[in-house]
PDB file of N, CA, C and O in Angstrom, chain B, residues numbered from 101:
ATOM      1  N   UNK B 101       4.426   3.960  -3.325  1.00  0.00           N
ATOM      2  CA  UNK B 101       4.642   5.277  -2.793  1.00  0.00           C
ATOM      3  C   UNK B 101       4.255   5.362  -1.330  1.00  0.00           C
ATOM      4  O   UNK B 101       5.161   5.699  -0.569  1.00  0.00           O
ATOM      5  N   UNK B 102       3.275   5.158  -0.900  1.00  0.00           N
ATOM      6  CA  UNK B 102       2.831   4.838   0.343  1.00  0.00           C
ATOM      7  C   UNK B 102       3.586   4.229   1.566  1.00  0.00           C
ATOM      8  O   UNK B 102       3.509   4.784   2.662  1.00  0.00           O
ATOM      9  N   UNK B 103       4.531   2.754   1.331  1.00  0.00           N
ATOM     10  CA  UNK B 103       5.478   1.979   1.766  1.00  0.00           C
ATOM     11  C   UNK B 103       6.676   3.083   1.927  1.00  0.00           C
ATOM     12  O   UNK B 103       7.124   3.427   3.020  1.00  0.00           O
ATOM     13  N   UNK B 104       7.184   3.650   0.490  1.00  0.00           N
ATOM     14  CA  UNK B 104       8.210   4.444   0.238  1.00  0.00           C
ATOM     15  C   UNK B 104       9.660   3.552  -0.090  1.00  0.00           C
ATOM     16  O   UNK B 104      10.794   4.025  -0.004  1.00  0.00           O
ATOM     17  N   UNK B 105       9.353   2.300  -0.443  1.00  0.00           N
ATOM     18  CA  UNK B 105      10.088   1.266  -0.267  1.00  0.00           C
ATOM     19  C   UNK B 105      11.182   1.529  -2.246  1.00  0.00           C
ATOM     20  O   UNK B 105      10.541   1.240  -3.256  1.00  0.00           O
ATOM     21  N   UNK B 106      12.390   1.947  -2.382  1.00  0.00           N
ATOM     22  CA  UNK B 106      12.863   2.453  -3.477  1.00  0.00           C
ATOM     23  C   UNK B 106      12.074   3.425  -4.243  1.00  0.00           C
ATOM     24  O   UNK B 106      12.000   3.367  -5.471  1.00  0.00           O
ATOM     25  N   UNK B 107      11.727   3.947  -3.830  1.00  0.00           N
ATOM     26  CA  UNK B 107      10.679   5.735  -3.982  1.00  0.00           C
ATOM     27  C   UNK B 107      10.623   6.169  -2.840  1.00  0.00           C
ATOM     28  O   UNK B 107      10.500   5.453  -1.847  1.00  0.00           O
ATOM     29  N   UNK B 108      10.720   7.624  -2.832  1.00  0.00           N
ATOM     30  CA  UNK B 108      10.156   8.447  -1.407  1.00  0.00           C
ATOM     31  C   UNK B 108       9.389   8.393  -1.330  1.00  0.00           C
ATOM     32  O   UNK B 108       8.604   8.331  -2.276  1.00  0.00           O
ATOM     33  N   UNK B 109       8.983   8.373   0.297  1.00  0.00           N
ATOM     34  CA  UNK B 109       8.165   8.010   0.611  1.00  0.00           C
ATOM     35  C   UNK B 109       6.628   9.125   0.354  1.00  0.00           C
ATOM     36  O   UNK B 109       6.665   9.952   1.266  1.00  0.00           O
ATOM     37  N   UNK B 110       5.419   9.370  -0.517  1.00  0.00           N
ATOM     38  CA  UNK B 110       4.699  10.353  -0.235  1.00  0.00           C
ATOM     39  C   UNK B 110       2.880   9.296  -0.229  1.00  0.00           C
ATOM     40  O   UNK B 110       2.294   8.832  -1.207  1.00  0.00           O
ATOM     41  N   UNK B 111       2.584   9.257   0.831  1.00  0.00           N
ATOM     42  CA  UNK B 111       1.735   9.051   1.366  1.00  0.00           C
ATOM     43  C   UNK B 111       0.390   9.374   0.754  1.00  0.00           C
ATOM     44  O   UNK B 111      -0.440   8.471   0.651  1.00  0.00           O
ATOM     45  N   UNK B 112       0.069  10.829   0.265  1.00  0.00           N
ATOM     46  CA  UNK B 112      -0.711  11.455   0.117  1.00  0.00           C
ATOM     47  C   UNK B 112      -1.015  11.107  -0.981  1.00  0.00           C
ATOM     48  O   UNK B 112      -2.211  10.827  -1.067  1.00  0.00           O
ATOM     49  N   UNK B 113      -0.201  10.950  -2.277  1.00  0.00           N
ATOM     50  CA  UNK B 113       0.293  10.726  -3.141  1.00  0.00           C
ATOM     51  C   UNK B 113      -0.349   9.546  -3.753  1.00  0.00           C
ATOM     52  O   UNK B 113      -1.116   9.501  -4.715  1.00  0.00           O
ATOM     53  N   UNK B 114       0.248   8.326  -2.796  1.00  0.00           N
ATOM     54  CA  UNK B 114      -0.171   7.183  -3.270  1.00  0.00           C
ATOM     55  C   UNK B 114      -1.576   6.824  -2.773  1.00  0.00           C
ATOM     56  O   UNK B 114      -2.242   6.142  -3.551  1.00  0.00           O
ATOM     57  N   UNK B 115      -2.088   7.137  -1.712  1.00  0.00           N
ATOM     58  CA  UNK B 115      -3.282   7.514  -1.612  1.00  0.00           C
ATOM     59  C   UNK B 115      -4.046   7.792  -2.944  1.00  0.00           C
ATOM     60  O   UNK B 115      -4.770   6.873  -3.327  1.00  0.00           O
ATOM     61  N   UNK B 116      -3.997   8.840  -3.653  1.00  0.00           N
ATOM     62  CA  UNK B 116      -4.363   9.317  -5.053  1.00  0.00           C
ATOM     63  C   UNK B 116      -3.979   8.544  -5.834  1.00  0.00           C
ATOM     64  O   UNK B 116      -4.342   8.946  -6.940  1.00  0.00           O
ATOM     65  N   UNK B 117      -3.516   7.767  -5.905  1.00  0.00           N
ATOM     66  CA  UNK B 117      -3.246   6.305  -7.065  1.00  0.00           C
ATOM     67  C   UNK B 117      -4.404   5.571  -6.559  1.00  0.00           C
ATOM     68  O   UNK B 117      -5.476   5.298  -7.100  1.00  0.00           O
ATOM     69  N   UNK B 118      -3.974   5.331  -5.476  1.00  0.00           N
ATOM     70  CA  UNK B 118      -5.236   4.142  -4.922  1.00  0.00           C
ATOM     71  C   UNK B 118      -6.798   4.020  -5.093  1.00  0.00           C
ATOM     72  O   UNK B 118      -7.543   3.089  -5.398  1.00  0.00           O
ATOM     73  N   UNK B 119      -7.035   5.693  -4.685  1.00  0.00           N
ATOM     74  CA  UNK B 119      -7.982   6.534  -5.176  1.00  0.00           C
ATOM     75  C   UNK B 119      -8.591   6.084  -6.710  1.00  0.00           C
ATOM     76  O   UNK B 119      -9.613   5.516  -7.095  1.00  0.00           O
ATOM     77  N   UNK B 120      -7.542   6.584  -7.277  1.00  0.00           N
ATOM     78  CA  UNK B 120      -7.901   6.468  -8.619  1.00  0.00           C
ATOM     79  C   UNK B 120      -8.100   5.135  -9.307  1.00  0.00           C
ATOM     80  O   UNK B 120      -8.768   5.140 -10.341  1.00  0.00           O
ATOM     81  N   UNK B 121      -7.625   4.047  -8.880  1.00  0.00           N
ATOM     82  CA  UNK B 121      -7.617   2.836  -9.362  1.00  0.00           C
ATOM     83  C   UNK B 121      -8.921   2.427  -8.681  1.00  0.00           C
ATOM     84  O   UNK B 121      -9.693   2.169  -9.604  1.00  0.00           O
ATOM     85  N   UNK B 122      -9.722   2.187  -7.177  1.00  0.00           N
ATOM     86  CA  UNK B 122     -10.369   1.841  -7.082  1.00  0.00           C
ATOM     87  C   UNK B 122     -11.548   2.717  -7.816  1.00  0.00           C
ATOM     88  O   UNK B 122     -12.681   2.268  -7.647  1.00  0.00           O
ATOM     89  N   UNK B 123     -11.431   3.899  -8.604  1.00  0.00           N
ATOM     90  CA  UNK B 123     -12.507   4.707  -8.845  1.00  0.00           C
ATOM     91  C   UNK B 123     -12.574   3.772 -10.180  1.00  0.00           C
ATOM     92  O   UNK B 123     -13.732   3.518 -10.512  1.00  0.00           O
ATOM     93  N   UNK B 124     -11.629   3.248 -10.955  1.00  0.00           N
ATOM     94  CA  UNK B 124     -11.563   2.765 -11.800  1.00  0.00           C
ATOM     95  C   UNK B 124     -11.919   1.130 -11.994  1.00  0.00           C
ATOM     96  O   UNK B 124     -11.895   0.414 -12.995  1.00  0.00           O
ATOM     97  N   UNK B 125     -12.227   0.887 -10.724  1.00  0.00           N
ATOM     98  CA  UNK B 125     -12.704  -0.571 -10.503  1.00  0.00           C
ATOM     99  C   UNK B 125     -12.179  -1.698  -9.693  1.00  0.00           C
ATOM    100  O   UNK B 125     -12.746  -2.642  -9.142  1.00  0.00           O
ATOM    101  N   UNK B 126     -10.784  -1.289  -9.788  1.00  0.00           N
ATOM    102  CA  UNK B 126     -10.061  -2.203  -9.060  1.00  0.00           C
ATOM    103  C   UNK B 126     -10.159  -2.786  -7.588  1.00  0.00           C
ATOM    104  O   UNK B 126      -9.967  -2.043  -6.625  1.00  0.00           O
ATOM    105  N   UNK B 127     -10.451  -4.081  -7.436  1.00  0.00           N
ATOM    106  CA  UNK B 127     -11.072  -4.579  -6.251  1.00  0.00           C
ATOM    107  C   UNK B 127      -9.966  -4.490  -5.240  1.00  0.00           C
ATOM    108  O   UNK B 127     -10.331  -4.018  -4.164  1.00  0.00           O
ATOM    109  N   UNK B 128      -8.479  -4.890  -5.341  1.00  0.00           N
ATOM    110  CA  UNK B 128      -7.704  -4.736  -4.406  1.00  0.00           C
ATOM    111  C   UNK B 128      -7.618  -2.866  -3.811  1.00  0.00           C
ATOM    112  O   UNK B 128      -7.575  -2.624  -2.605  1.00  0.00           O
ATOM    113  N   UNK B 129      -7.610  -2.078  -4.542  1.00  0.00           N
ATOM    114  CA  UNK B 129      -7.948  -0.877  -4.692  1.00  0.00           C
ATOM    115  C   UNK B 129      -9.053  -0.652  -3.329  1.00  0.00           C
ATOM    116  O   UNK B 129      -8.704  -0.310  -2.199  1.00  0.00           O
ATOM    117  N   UNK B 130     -10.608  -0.975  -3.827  1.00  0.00           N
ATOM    118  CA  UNK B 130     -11.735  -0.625  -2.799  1.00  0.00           C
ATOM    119  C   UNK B 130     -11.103  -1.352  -1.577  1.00  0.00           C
ATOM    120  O   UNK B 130     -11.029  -0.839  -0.461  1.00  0.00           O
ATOM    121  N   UNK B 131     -10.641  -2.637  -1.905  1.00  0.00           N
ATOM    122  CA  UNK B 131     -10.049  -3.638  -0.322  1.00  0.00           C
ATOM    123  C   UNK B 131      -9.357  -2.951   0.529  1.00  0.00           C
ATOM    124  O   UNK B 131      -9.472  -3.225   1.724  1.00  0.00           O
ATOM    125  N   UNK B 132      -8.242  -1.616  -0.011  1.00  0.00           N
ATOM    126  CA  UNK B 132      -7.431  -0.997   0.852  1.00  0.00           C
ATOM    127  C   UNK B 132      -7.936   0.003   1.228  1.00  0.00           C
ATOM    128  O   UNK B 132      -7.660   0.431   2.348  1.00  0.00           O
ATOM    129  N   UNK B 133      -8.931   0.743   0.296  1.00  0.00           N
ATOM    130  CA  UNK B 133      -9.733   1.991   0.702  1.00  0.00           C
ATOM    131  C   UNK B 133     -10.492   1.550   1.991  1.00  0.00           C
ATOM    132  O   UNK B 133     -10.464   2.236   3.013  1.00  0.00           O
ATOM    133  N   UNK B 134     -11.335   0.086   1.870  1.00  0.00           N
ATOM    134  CA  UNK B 134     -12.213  -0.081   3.182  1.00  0.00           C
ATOM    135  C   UNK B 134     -11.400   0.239   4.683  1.00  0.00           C
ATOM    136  O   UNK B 134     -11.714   0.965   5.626  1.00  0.00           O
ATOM    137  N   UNK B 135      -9.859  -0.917   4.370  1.00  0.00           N
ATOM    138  CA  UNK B 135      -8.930  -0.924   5.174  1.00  0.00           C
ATOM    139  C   UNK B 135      -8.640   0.148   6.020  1.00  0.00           C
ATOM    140  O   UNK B 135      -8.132  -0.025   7.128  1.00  0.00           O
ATOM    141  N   UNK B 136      -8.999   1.510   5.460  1.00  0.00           N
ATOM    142  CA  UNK B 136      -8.408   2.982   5.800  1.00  0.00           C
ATOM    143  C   UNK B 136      -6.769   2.979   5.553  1.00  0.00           C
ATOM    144  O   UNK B 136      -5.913   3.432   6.313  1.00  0.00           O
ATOM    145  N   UNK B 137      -6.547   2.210   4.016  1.00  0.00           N
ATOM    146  CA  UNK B 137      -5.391   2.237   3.656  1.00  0.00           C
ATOM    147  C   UNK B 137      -4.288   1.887   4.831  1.00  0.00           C
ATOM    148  O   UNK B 137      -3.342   2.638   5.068  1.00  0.00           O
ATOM    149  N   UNK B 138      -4.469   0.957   5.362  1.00  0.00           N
ATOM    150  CA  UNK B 138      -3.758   0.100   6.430  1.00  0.00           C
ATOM    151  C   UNK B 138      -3.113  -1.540   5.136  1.00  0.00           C
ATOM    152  O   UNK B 138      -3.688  -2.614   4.964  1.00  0.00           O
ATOM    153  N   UNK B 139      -1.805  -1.040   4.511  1.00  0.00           N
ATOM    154  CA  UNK B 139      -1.465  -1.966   3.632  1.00  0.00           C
ATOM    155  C   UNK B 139      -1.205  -3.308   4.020  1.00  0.00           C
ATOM    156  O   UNK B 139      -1.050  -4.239   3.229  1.00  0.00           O
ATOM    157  N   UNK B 140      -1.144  -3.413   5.763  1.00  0.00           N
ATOM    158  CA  UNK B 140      -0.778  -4.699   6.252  1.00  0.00           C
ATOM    159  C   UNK B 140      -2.730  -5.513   5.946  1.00  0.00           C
ATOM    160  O   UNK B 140      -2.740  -6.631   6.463  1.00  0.00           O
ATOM    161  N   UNK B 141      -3.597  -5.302   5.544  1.00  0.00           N
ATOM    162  CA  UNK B 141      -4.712  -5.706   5.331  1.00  0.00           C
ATOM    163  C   UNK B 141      -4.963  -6.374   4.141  1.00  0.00           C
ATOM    164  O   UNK B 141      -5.775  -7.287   3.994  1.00  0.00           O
ATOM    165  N   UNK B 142      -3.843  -5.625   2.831  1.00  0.00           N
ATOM    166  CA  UNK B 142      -4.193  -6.299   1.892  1.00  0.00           C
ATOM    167  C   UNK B 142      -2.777  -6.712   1.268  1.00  0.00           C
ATOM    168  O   UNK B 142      -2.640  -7.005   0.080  1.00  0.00           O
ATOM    169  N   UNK B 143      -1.758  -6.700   2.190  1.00  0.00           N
ATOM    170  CA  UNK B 143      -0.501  -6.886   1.752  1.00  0.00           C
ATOM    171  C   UNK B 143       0.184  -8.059   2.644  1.00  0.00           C
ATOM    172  O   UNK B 143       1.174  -8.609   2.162  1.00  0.00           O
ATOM    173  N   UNK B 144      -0.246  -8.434   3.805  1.00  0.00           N
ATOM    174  CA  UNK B 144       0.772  -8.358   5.312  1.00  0.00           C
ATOM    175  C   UNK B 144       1.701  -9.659   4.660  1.00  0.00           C
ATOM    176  O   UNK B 144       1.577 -10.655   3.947  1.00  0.00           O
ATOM    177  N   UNK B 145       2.777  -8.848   5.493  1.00  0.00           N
ATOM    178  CA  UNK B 145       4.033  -9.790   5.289  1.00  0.00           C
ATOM    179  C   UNK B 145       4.629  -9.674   4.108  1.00  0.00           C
ATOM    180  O   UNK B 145       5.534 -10.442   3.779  1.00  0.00           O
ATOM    181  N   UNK B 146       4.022  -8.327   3.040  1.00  0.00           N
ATOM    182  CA  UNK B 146       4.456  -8.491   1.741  1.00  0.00           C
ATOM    183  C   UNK B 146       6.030  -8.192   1.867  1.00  0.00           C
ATOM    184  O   UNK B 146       6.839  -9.022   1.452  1.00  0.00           O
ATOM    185  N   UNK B 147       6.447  -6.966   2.459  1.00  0.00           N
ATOM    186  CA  UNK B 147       8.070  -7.015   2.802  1.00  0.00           C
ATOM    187  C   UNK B 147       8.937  -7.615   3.861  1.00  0.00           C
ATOM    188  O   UNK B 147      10.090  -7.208   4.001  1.00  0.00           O
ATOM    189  N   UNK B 148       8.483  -8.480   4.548  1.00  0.00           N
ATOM    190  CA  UNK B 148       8.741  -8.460   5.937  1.00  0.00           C
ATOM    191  C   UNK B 148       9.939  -9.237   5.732  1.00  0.00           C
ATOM    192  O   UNK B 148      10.877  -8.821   6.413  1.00  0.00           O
ATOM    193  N   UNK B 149      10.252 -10.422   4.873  1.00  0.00           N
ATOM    194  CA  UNK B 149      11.364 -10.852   4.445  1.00  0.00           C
ATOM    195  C   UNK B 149      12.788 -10.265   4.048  1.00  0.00           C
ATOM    196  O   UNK B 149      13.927 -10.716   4.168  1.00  0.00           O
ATOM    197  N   UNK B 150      12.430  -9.442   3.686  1.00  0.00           N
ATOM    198  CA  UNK B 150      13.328  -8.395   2.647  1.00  0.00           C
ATOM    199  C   UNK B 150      13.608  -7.151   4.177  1.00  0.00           C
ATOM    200  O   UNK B 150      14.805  -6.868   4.136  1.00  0.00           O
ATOM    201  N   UNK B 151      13.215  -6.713   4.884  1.00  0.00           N
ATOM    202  CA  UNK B 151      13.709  -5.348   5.930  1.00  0.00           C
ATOM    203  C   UNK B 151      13.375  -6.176   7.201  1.00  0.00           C
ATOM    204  O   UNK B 151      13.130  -5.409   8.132  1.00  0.00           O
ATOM    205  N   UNK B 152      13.280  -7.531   7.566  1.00  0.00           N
ATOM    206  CA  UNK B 152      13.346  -8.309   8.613  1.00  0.00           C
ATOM    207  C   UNK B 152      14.819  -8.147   9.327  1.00  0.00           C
ATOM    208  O   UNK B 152      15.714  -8.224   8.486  1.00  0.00           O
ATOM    209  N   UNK B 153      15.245  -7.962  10.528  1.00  0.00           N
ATOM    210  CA  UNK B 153      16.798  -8.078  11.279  1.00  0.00           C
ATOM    211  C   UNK B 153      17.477  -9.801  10.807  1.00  0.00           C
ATOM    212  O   UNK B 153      17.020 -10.944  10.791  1.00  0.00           O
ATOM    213  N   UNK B 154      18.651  -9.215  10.509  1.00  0.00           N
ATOM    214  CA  UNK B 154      19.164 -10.910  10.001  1.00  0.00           C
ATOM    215  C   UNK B 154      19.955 -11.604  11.246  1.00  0.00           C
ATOM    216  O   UNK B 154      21.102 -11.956  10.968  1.00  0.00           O
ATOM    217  N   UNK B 155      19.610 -11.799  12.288  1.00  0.00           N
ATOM    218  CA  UNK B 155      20.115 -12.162  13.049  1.00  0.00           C
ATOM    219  C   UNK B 155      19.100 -13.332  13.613  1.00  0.00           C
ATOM    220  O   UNK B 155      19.420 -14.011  14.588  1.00  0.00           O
TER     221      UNK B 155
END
């Protein structure tokens, strides 16, 4: 949700997932919360293949 990548995009939203999962334990979770939810920290390069210019 956050990305908005085949979902619209709502920010706030996925925030409150994230939220909730690290409340729930999840270490990648606290990793992005530290981040200030900056997904290139615990993701980078995860799409970059896929919406890269093909030229």
């Amino acid at each position: 949700m956050i990305r908005g990548r085949g979902v619209a995009q709502n920010i706030e939203g996925g925030r409150a997932l994230v939220d909730r999962a690290a409340k729930q334990g999840l270490g990648i979770a606290r990793r992005l919360q530290a981040a200030d939810y900056d997904l290139d920290a615990v993701t980078p390069d995860a799409d970059a293949w896929k919406y890269a210019p093909m030229f």
